[in-house]
C-alpha positions in Angstrom: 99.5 57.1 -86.3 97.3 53.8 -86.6 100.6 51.6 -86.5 101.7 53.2 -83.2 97.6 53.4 -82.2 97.3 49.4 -82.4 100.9 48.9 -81.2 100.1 50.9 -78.1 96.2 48.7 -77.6 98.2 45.6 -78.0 100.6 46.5 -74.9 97.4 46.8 -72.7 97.3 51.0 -73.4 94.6 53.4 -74.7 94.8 56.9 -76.1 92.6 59.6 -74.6 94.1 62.7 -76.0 95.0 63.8 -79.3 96.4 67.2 -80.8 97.3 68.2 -83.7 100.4 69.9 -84.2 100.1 71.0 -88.0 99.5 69.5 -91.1 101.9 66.6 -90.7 102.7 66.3 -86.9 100.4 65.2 -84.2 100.9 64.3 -80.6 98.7 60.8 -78.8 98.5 60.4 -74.9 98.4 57.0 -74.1 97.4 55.8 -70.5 96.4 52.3 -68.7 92.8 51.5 -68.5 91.9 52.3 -64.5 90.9 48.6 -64.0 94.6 47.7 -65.0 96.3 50.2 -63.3 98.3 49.3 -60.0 96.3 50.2 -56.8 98.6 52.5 -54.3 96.8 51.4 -51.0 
């Protein structure tokens, strides 16, 4: 998971959730940071 953790920092995202599945498998949620999301107004 860190290879896909720094991949994901380097494309401008961060991870705010993570669950573990079992054992082996685990799921990361990966969002932009609010000041470098797109405003909608």
């Amino acid at each position: 998971m860190n290879e896909a953790r720094s991949a994901l920092l380097a494309a401008g995202l961060v991870d705010n959730k993570v669950c573990a599945i079992d054992p082996v498998w685990s799921g990361l949620r990966c969002v932009y940071r609010l000041k470098d999301r797109p405003t909608t107004r």
